[in-house]
DSSP file (Angstrom, degrees, kcal/mol; ACC not computed):
  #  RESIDUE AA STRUCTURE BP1 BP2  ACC     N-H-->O    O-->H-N    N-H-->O    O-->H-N    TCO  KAPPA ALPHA  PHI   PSI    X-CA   Y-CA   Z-CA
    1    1 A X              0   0    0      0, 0.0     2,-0.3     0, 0.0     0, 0.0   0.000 360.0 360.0 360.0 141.1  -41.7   21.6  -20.0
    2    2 A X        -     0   0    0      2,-0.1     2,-1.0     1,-0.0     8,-0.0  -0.758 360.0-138.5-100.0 133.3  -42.4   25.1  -18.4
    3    3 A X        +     0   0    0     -2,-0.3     2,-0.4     2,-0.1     7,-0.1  -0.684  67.5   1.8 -70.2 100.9  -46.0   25.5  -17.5
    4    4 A X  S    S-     0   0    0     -2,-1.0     2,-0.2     5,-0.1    -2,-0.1  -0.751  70.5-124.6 114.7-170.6  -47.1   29.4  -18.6
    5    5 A X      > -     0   0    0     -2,-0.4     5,-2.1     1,-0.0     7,-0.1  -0.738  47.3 -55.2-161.4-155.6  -45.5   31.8  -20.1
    6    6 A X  T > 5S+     0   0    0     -2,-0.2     3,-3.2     3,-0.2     5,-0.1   0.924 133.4  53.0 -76.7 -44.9  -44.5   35.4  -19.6
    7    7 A X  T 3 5S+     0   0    0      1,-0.2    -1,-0.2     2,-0.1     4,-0.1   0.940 109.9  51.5 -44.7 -41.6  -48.4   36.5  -19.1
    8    8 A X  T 3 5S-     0   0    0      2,-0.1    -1,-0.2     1,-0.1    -2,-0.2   0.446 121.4-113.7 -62.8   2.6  -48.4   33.4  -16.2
    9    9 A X  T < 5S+     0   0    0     -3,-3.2     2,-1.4     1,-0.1    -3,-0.2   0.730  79.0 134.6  39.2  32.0  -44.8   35.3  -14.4
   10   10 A X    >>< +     0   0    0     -5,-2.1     3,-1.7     1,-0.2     4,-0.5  -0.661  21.5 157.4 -78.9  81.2  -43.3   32.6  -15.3
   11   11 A X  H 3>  +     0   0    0     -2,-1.4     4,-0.7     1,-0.2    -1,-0.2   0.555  55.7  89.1 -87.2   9.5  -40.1   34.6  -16.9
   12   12 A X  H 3> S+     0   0    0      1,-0.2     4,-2.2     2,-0.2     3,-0.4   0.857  81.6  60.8 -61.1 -21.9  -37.8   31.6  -16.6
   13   13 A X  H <> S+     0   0    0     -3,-1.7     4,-2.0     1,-0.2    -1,-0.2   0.890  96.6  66.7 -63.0 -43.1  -39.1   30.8  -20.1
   14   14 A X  H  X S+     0   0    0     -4,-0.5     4,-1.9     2,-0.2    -1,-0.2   0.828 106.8  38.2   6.7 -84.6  -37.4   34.5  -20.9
   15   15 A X  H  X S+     0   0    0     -4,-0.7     4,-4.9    -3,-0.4    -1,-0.2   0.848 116.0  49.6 -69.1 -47.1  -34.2   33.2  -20.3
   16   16 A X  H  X S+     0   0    0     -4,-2.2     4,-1.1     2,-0.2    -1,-0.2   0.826 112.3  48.5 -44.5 -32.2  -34.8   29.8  -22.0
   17   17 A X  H  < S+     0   0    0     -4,-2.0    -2,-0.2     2,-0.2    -3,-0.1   0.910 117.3  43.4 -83.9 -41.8  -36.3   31.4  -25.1
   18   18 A X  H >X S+     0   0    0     -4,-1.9     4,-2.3     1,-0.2     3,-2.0   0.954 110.8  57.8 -78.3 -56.7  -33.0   34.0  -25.2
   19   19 A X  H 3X S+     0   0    0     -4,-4.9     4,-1.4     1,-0.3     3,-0.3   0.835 111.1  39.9 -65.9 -32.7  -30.6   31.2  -24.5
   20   20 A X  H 3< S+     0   0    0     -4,-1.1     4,-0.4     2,-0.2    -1,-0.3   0.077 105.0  59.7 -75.5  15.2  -31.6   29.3  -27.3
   21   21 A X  H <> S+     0   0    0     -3,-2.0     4,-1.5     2,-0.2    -1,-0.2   0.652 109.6  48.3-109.9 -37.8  -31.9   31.9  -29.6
   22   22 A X  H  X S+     0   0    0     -4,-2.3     4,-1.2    -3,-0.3    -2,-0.2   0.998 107.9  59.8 -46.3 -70.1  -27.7   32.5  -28.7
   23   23 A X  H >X S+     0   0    0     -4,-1.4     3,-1.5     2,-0.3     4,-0.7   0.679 103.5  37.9 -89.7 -75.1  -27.5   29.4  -29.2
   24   24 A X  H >> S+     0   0    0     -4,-0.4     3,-4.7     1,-0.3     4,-2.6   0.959 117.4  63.5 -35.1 -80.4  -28.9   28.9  -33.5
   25   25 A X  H 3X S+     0   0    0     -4,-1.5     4,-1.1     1,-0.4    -2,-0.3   0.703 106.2  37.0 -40.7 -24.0  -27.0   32.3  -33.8
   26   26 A X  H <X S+     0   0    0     -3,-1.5     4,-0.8    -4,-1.2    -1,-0.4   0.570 116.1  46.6-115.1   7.8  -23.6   30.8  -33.0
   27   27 A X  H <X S+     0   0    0     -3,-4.7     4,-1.9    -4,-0.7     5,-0.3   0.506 111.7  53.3-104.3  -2.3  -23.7   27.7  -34.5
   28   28 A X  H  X S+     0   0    0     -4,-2.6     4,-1.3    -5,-0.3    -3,-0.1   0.948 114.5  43.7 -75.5 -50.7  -25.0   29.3  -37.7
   29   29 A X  H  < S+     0   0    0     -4,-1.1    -3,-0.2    -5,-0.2    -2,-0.1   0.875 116.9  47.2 -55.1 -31.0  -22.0   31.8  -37.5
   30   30 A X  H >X S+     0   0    0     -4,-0.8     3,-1.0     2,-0.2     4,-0.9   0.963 112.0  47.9 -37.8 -64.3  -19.7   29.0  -36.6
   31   31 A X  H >X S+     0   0    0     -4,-1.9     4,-2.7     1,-0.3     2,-2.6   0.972 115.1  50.8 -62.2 -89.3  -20.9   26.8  -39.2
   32   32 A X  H 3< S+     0   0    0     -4,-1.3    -1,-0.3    -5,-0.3    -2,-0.2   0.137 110.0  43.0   2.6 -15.4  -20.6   29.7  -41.7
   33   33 A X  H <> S+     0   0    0     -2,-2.6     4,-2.0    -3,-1.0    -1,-0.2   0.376 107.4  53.7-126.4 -36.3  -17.8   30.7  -41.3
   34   34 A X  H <X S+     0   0    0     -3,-1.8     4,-3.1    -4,-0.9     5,-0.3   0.925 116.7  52.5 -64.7 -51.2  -15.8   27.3  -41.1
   35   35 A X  H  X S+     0   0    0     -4,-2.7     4,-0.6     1,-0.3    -3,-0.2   0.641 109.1  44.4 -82.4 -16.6  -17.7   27.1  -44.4
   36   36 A X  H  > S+     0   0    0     -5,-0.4     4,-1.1     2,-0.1    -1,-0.3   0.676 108.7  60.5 -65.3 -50.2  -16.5   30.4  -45.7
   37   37 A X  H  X S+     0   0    0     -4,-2.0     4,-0.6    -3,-0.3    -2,-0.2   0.797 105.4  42.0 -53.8 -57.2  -13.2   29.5  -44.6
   38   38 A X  H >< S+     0   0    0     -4,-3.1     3,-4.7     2,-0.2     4,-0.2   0.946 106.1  69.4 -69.4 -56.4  -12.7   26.3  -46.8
   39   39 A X  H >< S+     0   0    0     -4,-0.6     3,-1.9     1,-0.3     6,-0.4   0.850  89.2  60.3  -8.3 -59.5  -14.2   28.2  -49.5
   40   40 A X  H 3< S+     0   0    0     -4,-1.1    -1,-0.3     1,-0.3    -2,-0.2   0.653 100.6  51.5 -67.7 -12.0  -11.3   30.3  -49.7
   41   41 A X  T << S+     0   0    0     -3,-4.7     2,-0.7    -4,-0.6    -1,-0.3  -0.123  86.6 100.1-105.2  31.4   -8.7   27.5  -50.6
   42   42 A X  S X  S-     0   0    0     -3,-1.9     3,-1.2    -4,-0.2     4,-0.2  -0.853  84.8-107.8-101.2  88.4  -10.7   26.2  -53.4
   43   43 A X  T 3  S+     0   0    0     -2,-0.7     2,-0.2     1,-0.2    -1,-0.1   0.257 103.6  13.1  14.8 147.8   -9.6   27.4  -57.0
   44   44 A X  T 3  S+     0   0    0      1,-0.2    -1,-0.2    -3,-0.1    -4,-0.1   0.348 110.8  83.2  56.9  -3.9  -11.8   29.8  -58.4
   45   45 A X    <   +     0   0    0     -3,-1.2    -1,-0.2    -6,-0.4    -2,-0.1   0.280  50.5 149.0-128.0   2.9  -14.0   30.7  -55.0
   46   46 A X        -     0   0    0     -4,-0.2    -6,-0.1     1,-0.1    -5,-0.1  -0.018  48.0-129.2 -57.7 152.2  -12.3   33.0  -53.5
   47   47 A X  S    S+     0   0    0    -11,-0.1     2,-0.2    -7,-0.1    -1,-0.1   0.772  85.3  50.9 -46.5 -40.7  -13.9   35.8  -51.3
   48   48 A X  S    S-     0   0    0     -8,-0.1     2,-0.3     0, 0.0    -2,-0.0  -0.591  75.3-124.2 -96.2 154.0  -12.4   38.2  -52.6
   49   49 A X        -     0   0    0      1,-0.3    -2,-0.0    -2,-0.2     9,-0.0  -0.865  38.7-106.3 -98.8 145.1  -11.3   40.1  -56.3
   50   50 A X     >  -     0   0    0     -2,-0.3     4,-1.1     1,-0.1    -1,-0.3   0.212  24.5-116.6 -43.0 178.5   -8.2   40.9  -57.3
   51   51 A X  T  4 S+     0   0    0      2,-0.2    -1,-0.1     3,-0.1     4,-0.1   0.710 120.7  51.9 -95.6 -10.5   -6.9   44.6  -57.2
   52   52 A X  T >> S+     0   0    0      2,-0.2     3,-3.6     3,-0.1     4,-1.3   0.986 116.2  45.2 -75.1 -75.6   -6.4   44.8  -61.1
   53   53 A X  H 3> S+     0   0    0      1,-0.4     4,-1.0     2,-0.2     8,-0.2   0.778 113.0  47.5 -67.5 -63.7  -10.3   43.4  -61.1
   54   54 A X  H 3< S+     0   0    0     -4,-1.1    -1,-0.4     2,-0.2    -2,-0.2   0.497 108.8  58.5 -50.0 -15.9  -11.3   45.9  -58.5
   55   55 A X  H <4 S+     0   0    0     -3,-3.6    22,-0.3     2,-0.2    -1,-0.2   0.913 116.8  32.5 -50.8 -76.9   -9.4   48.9  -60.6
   56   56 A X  H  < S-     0   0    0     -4,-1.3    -2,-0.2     1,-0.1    -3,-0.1   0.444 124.9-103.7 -71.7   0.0  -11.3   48.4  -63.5
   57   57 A X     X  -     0   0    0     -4,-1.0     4,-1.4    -5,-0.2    -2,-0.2   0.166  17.1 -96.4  25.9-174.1  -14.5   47.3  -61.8
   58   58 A X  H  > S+     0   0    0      2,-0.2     4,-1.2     1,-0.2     5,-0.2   0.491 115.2  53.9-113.0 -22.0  -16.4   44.4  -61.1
   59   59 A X  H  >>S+     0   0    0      3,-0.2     6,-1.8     2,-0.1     5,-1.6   0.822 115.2  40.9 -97.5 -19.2  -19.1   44.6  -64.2
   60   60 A X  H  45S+     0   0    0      4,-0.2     4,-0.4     3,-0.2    -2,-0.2   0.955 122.0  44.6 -82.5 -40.1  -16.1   44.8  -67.1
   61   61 A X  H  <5S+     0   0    0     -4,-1.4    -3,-0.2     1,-0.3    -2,-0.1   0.894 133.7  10.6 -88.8 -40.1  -13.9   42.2  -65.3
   62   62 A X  H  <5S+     0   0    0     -4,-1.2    -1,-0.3     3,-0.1    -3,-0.2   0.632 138.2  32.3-104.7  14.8  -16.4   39.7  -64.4
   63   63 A X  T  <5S-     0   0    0     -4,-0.6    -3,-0.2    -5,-0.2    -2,-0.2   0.760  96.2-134.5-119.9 -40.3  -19.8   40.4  -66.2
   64   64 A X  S   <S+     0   0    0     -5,-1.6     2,-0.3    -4,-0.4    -4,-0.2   0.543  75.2  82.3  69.9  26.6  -17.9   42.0  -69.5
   65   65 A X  S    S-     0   0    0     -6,-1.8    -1,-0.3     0, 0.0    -2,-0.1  -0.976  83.5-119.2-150.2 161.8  -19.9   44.4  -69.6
   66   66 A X        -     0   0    0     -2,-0.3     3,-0.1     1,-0.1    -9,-0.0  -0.705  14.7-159.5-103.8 164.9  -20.6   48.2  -68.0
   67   67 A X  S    S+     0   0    0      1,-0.1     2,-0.3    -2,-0.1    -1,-0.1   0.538  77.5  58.3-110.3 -20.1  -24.4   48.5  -65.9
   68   68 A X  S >  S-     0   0    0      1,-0.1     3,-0.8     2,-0.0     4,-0.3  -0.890  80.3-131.4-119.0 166.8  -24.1   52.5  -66.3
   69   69 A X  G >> S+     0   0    0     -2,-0.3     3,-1.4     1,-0.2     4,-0.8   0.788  99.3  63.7 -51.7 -41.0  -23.7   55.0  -69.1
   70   70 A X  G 34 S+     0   0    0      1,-0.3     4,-0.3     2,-0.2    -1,-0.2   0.673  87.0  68.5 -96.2  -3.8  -20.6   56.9  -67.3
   71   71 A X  G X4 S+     0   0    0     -3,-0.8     3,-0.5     2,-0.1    -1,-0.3   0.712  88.9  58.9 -39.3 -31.3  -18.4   54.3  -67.4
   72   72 A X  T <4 S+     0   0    0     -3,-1.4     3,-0.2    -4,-0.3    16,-0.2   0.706 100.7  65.5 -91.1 -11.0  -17.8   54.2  -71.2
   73   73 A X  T 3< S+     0   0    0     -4,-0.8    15,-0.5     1,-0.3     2,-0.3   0.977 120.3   4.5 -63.8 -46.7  -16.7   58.0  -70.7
   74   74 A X    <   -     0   0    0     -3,-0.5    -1,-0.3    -4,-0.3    -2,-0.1  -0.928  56.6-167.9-158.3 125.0  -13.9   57.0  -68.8
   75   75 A X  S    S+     0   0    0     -2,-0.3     2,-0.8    -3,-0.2    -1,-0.1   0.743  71.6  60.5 -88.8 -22.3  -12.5   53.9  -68.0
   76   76 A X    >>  -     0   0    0      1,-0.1     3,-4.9     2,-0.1     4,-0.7  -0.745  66.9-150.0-110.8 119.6   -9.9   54.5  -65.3
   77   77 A X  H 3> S+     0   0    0     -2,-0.8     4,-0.8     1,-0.4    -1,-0.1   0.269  91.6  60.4 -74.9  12.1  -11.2   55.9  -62.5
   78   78 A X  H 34 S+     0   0    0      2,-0.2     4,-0.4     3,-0.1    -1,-0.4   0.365 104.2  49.1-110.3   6.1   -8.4   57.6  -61.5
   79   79 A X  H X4 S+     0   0    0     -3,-4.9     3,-2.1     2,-0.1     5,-0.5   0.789 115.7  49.9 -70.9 -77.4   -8.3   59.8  -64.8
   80   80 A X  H >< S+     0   0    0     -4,-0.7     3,-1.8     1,-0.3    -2,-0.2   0.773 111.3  45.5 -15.5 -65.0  -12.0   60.3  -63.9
   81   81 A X  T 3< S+     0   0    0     -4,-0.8    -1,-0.3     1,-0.3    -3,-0.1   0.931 117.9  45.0 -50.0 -39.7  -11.2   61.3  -60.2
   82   82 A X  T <  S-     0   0    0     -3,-2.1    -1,-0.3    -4,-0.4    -2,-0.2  -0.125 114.9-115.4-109.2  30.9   -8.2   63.7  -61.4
   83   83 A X    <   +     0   0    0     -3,-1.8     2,-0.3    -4,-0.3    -3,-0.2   0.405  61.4 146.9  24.0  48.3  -10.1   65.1  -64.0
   84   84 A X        -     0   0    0     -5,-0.5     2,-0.7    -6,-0.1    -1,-0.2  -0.532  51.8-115.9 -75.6 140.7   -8.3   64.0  -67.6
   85   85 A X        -     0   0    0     -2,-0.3   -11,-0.1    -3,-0.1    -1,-0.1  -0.801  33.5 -72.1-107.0 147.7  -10.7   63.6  -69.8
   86   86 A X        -     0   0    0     -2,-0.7   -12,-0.1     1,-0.1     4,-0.1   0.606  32.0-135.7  -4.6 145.8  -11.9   60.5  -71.8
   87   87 A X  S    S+     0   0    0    -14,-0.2     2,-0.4     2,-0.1    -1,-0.1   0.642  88.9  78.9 -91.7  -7.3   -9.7   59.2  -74.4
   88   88 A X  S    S-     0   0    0    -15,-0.5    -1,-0.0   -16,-0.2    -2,-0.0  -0.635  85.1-130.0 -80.0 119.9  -12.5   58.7  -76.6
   89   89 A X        +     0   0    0     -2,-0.4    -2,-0.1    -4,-0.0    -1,-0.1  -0.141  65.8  32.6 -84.9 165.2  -13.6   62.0  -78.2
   90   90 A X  S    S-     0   0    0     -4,-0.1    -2,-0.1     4,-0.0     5,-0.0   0.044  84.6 -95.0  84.1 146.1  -16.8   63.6  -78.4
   91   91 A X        -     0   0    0      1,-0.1     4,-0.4     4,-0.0     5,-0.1   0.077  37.0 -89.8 -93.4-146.5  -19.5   63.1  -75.7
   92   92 A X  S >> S+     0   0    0      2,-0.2     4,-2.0     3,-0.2     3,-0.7   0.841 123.5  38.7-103.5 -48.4  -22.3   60.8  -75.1
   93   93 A X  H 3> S+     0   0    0      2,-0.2     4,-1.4     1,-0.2    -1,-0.1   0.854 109.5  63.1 -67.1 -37.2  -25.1   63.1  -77.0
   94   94 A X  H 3> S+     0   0    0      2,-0.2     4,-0.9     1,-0.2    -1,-0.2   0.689 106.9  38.7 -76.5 -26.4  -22.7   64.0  -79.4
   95   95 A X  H X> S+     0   0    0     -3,-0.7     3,-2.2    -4,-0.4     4,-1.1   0.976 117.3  57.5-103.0 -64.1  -22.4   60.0  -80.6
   96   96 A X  H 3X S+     0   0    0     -4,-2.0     4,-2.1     1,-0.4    -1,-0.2   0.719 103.6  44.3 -49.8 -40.6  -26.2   60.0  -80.0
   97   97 A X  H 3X S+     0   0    0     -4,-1.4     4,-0.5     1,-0.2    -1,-0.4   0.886 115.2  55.8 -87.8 -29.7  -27.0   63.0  -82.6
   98   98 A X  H << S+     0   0    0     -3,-2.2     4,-0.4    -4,-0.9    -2,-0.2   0.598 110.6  45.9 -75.0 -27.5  -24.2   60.9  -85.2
   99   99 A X  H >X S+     0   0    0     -4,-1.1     4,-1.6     2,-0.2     3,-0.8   0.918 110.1  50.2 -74.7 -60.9  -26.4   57.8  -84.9
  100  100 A X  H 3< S+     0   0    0     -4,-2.1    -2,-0.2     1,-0.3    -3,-0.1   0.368 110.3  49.9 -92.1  -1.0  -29.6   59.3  -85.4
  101  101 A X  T 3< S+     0   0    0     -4,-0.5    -1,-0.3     2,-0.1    -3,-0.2   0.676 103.6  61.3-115.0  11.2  -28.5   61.1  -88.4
  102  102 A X  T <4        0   0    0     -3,-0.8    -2,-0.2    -4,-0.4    -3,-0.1   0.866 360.0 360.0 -51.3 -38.5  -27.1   58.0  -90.0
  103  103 A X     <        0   0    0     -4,-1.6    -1,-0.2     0, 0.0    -3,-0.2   0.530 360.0 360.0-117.1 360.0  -29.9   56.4  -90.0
């Protein structure tokens, strides 16, 4: 046991405090990673999403459902990008003003 501290000039503690601080940090990334590693050969757990999943995004393909409004305009985002527009016709307000005078 080191008598002091940094206030005492005892800075060996410095290097003690720093080496053990390496030291949690790489065996938590080891461990972590080994554990990440098996992961990936398990059915079902992989790291990654397909590229069909990753197309269409990540809330229709696993959640089933969209989390914004401007997906339902257009679902593939490379009509979006390249500017086709939606195959559904009429816009967003348009459906809005058709709702609200149905009912």
């Amino acid at each position: 046991m080191i008598s002091g501290g940094w206030l005492n000039h005892n800075y060996v503690q410095l290097g003690y405090q720093l080496a053990d601080s390496v030291a949690g940090f790489s065996y938590s990334f080891g461990v972590t990673c080994v554990i990440l590693f098996l992961m990936n050969f398990i059915p079902g757990l992989s790291l990654r999403v397909t590229a069909e999943e990753e197309e269409i995004g990540l809330d229709d393909a696993q959640l089933g459902e969209f989390a914004y409004d401007y997906v339902e305009l257009a679902r593939d985002p490379a009509d979006a990008v390249h500017g086709i527009p939606p195959s559904s016709s009429g816009s967003i307000k348009d459906k809005d003003a058709k709702v609200s005078e149905a009912v």
